[in-house]
C-alpha positions in Angstrom: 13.8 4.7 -1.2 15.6 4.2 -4.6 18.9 5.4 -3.3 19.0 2.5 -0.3 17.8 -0.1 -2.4 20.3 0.4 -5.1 23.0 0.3 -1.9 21.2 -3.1 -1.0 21.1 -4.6 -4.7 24.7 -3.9 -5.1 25.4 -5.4 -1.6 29.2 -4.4 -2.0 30.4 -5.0 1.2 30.1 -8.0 3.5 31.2 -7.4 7.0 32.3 -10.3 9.5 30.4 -10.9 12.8 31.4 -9.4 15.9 31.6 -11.5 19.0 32.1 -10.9 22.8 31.2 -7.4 23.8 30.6 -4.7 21.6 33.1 -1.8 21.8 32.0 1.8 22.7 29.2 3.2 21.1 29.8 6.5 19.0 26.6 7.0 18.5 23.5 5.2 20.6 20.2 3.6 20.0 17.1 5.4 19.0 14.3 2.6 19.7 13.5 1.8 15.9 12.1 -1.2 15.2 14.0 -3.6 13.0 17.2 -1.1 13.6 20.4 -3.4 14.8 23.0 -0.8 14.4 21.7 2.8 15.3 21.5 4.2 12.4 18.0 4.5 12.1 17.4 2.5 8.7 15.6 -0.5 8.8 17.7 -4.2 8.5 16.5 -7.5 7.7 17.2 -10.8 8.3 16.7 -13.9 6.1 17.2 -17.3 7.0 18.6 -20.2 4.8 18.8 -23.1 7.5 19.8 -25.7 4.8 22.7 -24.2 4.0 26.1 -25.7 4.1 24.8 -29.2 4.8 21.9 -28.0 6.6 23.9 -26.0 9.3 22.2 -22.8 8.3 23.1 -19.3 8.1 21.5 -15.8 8.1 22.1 -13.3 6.1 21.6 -9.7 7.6 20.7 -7.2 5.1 21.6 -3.6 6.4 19.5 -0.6 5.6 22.9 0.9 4.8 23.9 -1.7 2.4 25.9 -3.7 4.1 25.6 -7.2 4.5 27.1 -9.5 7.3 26.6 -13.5 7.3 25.9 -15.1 11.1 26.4 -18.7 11.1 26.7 -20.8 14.7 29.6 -21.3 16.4 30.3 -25.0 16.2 27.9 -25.3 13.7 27.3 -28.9 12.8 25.4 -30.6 9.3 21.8 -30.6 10.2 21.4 -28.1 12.9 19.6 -26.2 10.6 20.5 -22.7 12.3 17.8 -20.2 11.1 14.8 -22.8 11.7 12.9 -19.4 13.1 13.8 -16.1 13.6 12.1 -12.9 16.0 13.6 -9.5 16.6 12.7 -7.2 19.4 14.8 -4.9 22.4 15.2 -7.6 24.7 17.2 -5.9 27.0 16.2 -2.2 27.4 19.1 -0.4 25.3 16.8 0.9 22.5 18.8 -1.2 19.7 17.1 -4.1 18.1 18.3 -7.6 19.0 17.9 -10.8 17.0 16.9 -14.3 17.9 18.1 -17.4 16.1 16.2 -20.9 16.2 18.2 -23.5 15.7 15.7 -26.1 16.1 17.7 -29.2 15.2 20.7 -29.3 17.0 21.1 -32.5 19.6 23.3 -31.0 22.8 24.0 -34.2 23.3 25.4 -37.6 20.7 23.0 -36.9 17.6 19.9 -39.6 17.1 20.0 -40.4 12.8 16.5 -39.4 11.9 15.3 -37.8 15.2 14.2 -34.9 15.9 16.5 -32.2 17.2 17.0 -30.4 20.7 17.2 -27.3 19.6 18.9 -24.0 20.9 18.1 -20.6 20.3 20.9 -18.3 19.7 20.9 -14.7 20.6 22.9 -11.4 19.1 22.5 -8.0 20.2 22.3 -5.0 18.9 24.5 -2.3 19.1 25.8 1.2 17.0 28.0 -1.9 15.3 25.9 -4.3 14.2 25.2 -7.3 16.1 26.9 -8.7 18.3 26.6 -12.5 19.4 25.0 -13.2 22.7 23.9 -15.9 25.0 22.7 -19.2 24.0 19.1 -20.4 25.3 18.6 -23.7 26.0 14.9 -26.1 27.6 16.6 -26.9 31.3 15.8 -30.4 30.4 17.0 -31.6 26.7 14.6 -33.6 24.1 13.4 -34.2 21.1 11.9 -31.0 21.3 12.7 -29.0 18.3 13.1 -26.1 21.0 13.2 -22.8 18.6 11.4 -23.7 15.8 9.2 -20.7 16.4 9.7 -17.6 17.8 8.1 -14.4 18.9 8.8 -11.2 20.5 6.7 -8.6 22.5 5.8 -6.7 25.5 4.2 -9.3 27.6 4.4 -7.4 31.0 3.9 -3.8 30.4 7.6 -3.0 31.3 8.9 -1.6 27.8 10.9 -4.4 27.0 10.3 -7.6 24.7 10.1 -10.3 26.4 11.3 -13.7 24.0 8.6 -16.6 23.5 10.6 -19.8 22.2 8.4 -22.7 20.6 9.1 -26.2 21.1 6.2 -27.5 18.7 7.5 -31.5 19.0 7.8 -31.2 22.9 6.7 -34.8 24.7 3.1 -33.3 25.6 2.2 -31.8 22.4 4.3 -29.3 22.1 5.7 -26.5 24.8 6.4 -22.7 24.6 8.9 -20.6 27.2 8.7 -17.4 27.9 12.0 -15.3 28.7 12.5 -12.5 30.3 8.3 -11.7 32.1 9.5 -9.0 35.3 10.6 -11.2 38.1 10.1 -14.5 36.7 12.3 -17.5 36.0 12.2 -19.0 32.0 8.3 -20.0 32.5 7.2 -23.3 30.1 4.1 -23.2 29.3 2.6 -26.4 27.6 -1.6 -27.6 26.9 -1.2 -29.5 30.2 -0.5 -26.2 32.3 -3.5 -25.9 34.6 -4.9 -22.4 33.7 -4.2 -23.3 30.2 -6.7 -26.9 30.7 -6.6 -28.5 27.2 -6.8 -31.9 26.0 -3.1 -32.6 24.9 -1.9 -35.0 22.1 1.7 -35.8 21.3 1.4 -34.7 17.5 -0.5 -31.8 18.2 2.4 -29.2 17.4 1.2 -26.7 20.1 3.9 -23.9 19.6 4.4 -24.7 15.9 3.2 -21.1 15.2 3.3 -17.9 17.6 2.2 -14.4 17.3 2.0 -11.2 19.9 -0.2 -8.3 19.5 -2.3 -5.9 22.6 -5.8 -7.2 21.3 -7.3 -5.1 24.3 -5.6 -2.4 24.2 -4.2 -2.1 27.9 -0.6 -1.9 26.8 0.8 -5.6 27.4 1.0 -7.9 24.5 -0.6 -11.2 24.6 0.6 -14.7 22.8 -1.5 -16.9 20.6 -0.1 -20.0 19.8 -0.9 -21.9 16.9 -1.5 -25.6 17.0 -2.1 -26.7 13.4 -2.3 -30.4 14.1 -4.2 -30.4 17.3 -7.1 -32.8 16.8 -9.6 -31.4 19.5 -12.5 -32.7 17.6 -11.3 -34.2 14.1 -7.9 -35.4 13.3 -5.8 -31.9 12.4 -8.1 -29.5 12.6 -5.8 -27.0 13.8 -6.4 -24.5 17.0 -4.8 -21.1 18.4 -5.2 -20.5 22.1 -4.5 -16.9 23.2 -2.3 -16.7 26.3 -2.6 -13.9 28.9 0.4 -15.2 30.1 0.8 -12.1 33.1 -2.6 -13.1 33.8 -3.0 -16.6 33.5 -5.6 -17.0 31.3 -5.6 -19.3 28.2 -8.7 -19.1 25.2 -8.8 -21.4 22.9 -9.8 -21.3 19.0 -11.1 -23.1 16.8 -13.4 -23.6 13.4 -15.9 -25.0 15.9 -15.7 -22.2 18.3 -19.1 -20.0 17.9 -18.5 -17.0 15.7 -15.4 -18.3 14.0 -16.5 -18.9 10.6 -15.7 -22.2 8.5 -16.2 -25.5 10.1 -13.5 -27.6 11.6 -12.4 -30.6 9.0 -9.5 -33.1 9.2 -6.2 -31.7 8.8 -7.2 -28.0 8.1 -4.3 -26.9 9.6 -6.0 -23.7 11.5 -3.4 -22.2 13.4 -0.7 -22.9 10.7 0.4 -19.2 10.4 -0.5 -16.5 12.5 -0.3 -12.4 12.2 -1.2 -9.4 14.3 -2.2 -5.7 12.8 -4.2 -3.1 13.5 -6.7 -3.7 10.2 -9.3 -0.9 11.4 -6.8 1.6 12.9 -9.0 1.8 16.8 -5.2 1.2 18.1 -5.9 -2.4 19.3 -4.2 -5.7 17.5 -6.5 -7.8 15.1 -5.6 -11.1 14.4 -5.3 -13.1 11.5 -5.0 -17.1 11.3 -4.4 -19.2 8.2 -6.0 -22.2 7.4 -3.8 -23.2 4.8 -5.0 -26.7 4.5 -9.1 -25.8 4.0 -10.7 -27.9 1.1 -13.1 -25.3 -0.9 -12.6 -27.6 -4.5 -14.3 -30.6 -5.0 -13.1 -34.0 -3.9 -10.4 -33.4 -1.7 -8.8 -36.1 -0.4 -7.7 -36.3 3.3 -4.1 -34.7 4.2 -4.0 -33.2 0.5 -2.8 -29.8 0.4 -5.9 -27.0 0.3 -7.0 -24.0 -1.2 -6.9 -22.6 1.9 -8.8 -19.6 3.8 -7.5 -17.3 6.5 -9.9 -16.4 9.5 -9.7 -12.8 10.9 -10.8 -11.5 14.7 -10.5 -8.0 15.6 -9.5 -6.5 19.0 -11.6 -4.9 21.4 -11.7 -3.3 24.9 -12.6 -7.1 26.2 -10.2 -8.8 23.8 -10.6 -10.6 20.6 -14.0 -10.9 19.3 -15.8 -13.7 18.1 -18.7 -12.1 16.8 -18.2 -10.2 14.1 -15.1 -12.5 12.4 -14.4 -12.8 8.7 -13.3 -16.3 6.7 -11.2 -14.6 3.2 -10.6 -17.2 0.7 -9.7 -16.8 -3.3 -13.7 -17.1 -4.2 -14.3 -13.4 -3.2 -10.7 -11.8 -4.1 -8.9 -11.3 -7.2 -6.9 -14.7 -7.3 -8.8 -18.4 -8.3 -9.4 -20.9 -5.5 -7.4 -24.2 -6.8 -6.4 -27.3 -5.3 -2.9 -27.0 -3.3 -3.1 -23.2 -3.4 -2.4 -23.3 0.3 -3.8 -19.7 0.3 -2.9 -18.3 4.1 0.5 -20.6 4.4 2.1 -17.5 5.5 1.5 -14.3 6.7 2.0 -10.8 7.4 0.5 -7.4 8.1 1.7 -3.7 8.0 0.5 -0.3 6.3 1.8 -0.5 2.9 0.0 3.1 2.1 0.7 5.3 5.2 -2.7 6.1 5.9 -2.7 4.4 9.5 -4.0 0.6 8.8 -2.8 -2.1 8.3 -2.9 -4.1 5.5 -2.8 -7.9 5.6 -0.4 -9.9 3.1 -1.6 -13.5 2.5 0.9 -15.9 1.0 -0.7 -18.1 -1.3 2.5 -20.5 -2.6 1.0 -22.9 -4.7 -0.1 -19.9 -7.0 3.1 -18.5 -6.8 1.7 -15.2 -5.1 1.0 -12.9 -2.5 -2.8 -11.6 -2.1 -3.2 -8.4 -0.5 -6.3 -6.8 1.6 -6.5 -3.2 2.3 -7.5 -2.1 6.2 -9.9 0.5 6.8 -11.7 1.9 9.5 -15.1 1.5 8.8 -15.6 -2.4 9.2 -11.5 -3.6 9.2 -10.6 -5.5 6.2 -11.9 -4.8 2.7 -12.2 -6.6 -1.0 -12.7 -3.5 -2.3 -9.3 -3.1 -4.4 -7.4 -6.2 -3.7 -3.9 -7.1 -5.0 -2.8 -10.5 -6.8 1.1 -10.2 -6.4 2.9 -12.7 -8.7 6.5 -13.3 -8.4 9.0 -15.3 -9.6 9.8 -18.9 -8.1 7.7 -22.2 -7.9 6.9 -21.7 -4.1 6.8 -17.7 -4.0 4.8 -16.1 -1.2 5.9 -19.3 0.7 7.3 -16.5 3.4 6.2 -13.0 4.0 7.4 -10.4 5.9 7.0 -6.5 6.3 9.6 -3.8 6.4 9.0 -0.3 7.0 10.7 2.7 4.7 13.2 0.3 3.3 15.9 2.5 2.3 14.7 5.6 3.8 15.7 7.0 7.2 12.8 7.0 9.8 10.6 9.8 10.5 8.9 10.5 13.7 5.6 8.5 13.6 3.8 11.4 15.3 5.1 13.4 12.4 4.9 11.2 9.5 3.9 6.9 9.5 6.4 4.8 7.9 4.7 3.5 4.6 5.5 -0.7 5.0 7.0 -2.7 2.1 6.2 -6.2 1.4 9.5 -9.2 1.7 8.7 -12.4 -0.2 10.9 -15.1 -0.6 10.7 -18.4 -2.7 12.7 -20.3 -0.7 12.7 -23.5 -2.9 14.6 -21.5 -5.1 16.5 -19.2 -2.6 15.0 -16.3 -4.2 14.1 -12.9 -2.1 12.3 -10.2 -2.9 10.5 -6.7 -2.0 7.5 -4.9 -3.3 7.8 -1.5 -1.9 4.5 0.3 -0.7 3.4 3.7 -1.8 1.8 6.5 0.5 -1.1 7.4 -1.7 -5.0 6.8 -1.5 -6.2 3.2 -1.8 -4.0 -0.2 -2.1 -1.2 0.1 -4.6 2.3 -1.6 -5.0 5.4 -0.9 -6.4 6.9 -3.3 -8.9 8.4 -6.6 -7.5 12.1 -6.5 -7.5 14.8 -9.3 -6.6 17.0 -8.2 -4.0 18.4 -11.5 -2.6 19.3 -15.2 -3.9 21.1 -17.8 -1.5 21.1 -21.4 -1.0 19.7 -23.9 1.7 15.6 -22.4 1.2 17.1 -19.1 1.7 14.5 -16.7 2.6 12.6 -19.2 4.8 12.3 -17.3 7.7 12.6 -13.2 7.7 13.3 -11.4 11.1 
């Protein structure tokens, strides 16, 4: 670990970004996640899409040490390239690609103080790096924000990720499209889509948040999208619908929904931030849903920002389960429930101590930290020795991420699990950084180190 962080801290070389097609591989791709050039180190991605005028960039942080800076070609003030990120193998070859929202660019003459078109841009991997691809784009252009989410994973069962692109400020309330499903067409999905048969509102922000993750276990991915404004019963409640989208089938959640615990108030926000892990190691996805905007102090006032609480379901042979969910909040854990904590604003989950579940990482940005919740297998999630994880920055744990062996080469998982680290940025500040995990019994962290600083709200978006 030490030896490849030390090669990312000095970051001593930067490397331009290929384009066209990339050249013949010496060596080829081995399937790791996160891997864009082959050679089997993890890489990450951090987005700053304020920079240069708000034309965004991305940095791409290789497990080697390198570092290479994408920015758009044509890149305009305000297109705010890096709005969302998502990496998976979108096209078979075993090398990880990337996925670039750029949420606010207008293909057309440029509306002052509207919202943006939006384009997703794609690079592939490849035993050099990545490459830049194709350019995605809605068939019919709007006001959209098309790509200010994204999300990869297996949707049909055929080994390769398939590329879910959100379009939260879509005309009905918000749209996602699917890429890539086995012989279909780019397939928009929106709250108006008849197996989907929800009451649709034009701020709702359906697609403002999306998450993957095989909650029953039969080997295809399904999607949840979160809706953090939809008002289905009060005014921004918040909802997540889970989309079989192979199968057709739409659920929709909500405080309200029997099991789900918390009640549904005005501008919760449930839905805000979504992750997927397996919390009680049975090999099916769990899912966790923040509720950033949840008023547990006294006197809060409507729209305020919350303390927060983050809603967990776990996976079964039917699906996700209802009746047996958890509602985490600061009152039980080690950190202080306090008005504008916005405890669950972000999320992420991965096994930070190798013994085969996941932990989930809770952003918590208004305390300036990251709370952390050990999996087990008895019962999931667990109090029992949680982790306050204070960093520097006025808005750290605003964006969290997971990386696995950071600086180590991968292992077979069959032989040995990668042991996750935890990414946190402060974006307000442009400020990165990584607590590494450590394969030993219980929950414990290494200590927080600074491996990035940029400007434009660098490190708001990780892939």
């Amino acid at each position: 670990m030490n030896s490849g962080m030390n090669a990312l801290l000095a970051a001593c070389l930067v490397l331009p970004l290929a384009s066209g097609t990339a050249p013949a591989a010496t060596r080829s791709c081995g399937g790791h996640p996160l891997d864009f050039d082959a050679d089997g180190r993890p890489d990450l991605a951090v987005a700053a899409p304020y920079d240069a005028s708000r034309a965004g960039s991305v940095t791409v942080m290789y497990g080697s040490g390198k570092k290479a800076k994408l920015t758009q070609p044509g890149a305009e003030p305000g297109d705010s390239f890096g709005s969302a990120l998502a990496v998976g193998d979108f096209n078979g070859d075993k090398c990880a690609d990337l996925a670039v929202g750029v949420s606010e660019e207008f293909t057309g003459e440029r509306v002052p103080g509207g919202d943006g078109n939006g384009v997703v841009q794609l690079y592939q991997g490849s035993p050099d790096g990545l490459v830049a691809g194709k350019e995605l784009a809605p068939a019919k252009a709007g006001s959209d924000r098309f790509g200010a989410s994204l999300a990869a994973g297996d949707l049909d069962g055929d080994g390769k990720d398939e590329l879910v692109v959100g379009a939260p400020s879509h005309r009905s309330g918000g749209a996602v499209t699917v890429y890539w499903m086995k012989g279909r067409k780019p397939y928009q999905i929106t709250q108006k889509t008849p197996w989907v048969r929800q009451a649709a509102s034009v701020t709702d922000q359906w697609g403002a948040a999306l998450a993957t993750g095989d909650f029953d276990g039969d080997g295809r991915d399904e999607l949840v999208v979160g809706a953090p404004a939809d008002s289905v019963k009060v005014d921004g409640q918040g909802s997540a619908t889970v989309v079989d989208v192979r199968g057709r089938r739409a659920r929709l959640l909500t405080q309200s929904t029997p099991g789900i615990k918390g009640a549904s108030e005005k501008w919760d926000n449930f839905g805000a931030a979504l992750a997927t892990g397996d919390f009680n190691g049975d090999g099916r996805s769990d899912l966790a849903i923040g509720v950033p905007g949840e008023g547990i102090s006294a006197n809060q006032r409507a729209m305020d920002y919350g303390d927060g609480t983050v809603d967990v379901l776990y996976g079964s042979r039917g699906g996700l389960r209802t009746d047996r969910t958890e509602a985490w909040s600061q009152n039980s854990l080690e950190g202080k429930p306090r008005y504008y904590d916005r405890f669950g604003a972000s999320l992420a989950a991965g096994d930070f101590n190798g013994d085969g579940k996941d932990e989930l990482a809770i952003g918590v940005p208004g305390e300036k930290a990251v709370q952390v919740l050990a999996g087990r297998a008895s019962g999931g999630l667990t109090r029992v020795g949680n982790l306050l994880i204070k960093g520097k920055g006025r808005d750290f744990g605003a964006s969290v991420a997971v990386l696995p062996g950071w600086g180590e080469r991968y292992r077979a998982l069959s032989k040995r699990r990668p042991v996750y680290g935890l990414v946190v940025a402060a974006p307000d500040q442009g400020l990165v950084m990584y607590v590494p995990g450590k394969r030993a019994p219980g929950l414990r962290l290494g200590k927080v180190r600074q491996v990035g600083t940029g400007p434009g709200l660098y490190g708001y978006a990780f892939g």
